[in-house]
N, C-alpha and C positions, 0 to 999 in steps of 0.2 A: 481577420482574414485567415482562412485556414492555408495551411501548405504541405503541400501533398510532396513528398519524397522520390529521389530516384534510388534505383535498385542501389546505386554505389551508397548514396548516403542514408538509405536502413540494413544495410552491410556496417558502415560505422554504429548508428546504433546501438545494433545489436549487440554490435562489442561493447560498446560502454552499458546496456542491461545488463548483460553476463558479467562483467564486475560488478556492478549491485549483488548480482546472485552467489557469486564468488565472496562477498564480502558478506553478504548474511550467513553462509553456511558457516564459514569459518566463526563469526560470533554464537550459531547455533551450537556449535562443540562444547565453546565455552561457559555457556549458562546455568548459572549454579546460585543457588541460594546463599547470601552471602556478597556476592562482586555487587560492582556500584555501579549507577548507571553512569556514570561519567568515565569510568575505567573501560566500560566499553565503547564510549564515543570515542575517547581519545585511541582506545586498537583500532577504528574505524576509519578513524582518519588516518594513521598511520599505511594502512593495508591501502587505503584508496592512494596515498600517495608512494608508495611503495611500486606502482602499476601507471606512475607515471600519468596521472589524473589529479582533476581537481575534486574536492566537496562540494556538489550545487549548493549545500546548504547556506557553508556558512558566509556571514553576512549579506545572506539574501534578504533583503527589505530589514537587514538591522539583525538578523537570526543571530545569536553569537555560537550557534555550536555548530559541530559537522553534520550531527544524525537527530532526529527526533525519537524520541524514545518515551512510550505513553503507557503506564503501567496503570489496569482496572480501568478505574472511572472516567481516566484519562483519554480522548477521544482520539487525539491528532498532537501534536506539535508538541509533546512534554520535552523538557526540558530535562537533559541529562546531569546529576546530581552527586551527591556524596552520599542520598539514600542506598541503602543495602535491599537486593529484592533480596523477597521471604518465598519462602514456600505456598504454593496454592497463587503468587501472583502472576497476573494476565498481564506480558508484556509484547504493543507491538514496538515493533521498531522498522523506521520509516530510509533510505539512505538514498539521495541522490549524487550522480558522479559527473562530471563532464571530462569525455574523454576524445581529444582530438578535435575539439570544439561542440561535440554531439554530446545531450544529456541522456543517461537515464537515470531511473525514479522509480523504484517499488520498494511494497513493504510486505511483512509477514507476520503473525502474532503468533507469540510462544505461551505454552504454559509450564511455570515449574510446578512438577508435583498437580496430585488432581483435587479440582477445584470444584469436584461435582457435574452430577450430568446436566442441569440446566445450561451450566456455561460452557460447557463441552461440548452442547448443541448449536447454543451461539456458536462459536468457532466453527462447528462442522457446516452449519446451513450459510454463514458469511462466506468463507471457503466458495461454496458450490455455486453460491449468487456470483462469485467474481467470475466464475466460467461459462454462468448462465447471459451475462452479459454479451461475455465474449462472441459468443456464440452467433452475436446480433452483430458484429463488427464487419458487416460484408459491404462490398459495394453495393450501392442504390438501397438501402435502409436510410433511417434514422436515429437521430440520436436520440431521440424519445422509445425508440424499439430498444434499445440496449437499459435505458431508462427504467421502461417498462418490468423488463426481463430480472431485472434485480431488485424492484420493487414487489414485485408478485410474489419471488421464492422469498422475500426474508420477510414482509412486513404485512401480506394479504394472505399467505398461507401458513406464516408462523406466530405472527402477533408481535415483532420486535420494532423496535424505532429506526426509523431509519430518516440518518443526520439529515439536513436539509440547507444547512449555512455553508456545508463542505461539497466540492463537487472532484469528479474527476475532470482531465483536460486533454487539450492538444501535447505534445512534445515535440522537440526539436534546437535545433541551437538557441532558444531559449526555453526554460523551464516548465513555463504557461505559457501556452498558444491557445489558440482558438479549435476547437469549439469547448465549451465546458460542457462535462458530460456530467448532469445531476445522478441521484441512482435513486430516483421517484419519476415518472412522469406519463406518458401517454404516449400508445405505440402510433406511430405514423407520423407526428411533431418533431420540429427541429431541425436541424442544417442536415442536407441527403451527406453519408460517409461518399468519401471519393478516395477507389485504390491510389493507398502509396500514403495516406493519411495515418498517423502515428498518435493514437492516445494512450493514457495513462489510465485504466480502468480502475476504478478503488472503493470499494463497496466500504462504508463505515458506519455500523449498526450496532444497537443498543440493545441491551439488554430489556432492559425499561423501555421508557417514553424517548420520542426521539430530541426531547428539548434539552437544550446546551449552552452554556454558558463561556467565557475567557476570563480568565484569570487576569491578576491585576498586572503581570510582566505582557502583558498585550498577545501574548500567545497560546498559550496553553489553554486546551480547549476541553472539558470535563463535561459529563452530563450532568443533567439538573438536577433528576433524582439519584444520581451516585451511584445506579448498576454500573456494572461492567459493559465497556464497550469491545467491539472488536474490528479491526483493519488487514485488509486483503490489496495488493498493487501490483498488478501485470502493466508490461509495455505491450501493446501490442499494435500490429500494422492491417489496417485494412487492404483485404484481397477481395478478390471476383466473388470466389467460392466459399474458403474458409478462411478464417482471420486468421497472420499467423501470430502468436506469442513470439517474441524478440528477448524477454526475461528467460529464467529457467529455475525454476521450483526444485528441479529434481537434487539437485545438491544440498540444498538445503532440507526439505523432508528425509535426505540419507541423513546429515548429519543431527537432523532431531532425533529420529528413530534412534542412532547412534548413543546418544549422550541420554546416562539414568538418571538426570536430572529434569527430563519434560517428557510431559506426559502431550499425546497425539490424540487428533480428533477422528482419525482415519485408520 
């Protein structure tokens, strides 16, 4: 069943997105060849609870960490570690918060250092699909039109994979709600958006082939042929007219631009 929001409770929300965005920027500063991904979950967690929030993540269905953290090949749900990122590697990093009972959930993919313009493309055309969805989050649509919309800019007009095990979803005082929103399908299909309805949009596209595999810890999710993947996540709230974004990018592209350790797709 979907659940469609009132103005007060995507006012909460928004405020628990804008701490996901608050809490990405601030790891954006930090990103440096070198730190470990586990030294950044654990600032992660400290910042989310610092703000007087929870981590959706951790132990959700057995998760043991705060943040997902997928460097390259790595698709979704990597596991934050004692590895050291290197230069040229593709890291997204995924955070959910609940804050006041309301969740949010996006992610962002950094690069240190440049990795070439193929993958630099990936990033830029995943980027542009996550807003080309957006764009379809209006009342009376479908979720096959948003579907559509991010299937066409990344995988029928650029040639890249695009996941198919992974979907985006509903949000709300629980993590997944209803509807799953795939990022392949067919415009006119699927449950109609109804104003005040809160998804998670997250385009996750491959370099390569879109086939994908999980690791033997049950979650970590890699592609088959080992390109680089890439992960894009807005909250955002379906309206009349235009959808609006409830996340906020902008702090977080200051602090990338900011920091000489990543290189930008824009």
């Amino acid at each position: 069943m979907m659940y469609c929001k009132t103005e007060e409770q995507i006012d909460k929300m928004r405020a628990s997105a804008r701490l996901v965005s608050h809490t990405l920027a601030h790891i954006a500063a930090e990103l440096r060849p070198g730190i470990t991904t586990r030294s950044i979950d654990q600032h992660i967690a400290t910042i989310i609870r610092d703000h007087a929030a929870i981590p959706s993540f951790l132990h959700y269905h057995g998760y043991p960490f705060h943040s997902c953290i997928s460097v390259n090949d790595v698709v979704v749900h990597g596991f934050p570690s004692d590895r050291e990122l290197q230069e040229k590697d593709v890291v997204s990093i995924d955070i959910g918060v609940i804050l006041e009972g309301w969740h949010g959930d996006h992610a962002y993919t950094f690069v240190l250092g440049d990795p070439g313009p193929q993958t630099m493309q990936l990033i830029r055309i995943t980027k542009e699909s996550l807003y080309k969805g957006i764009e379809k989050c209006i009342a009376g649509n479908r979720v096959g039109d948003v579907s559509f919309a991010i299937q066409e800019h990344t995988e029928k007009k650029h040639g890249y994979g695009v996941v198919r095990e992974l979907v985006g979803h509903g949000l709300g005082t629980s993590l997944h709600e209803d509807p799953q929103v795939p990022n392949y399908g067919k415009r006119g299909i699927g449950p109609k958006l109804k104003e005040g309805l809160v998804l998670a949009i997250e385009p996750m596209i491959n370099l390569g082939k879109k086939e994908v595999f999980t690791d033997s810890d049950g979650w970590t999710v890699r592609t088959k042929d080992g390109s680089v993947s890439a992960h894009f996540e807005h909250d955002v709230c379906v309206r009349k007219n235009t959808a609006e974004i409830l996340s906020d990018y902008a702090p977080i592209e200051e602090a990338e631009r900011k920091n000489p350790n990543l290189f930008t797709a824009s």
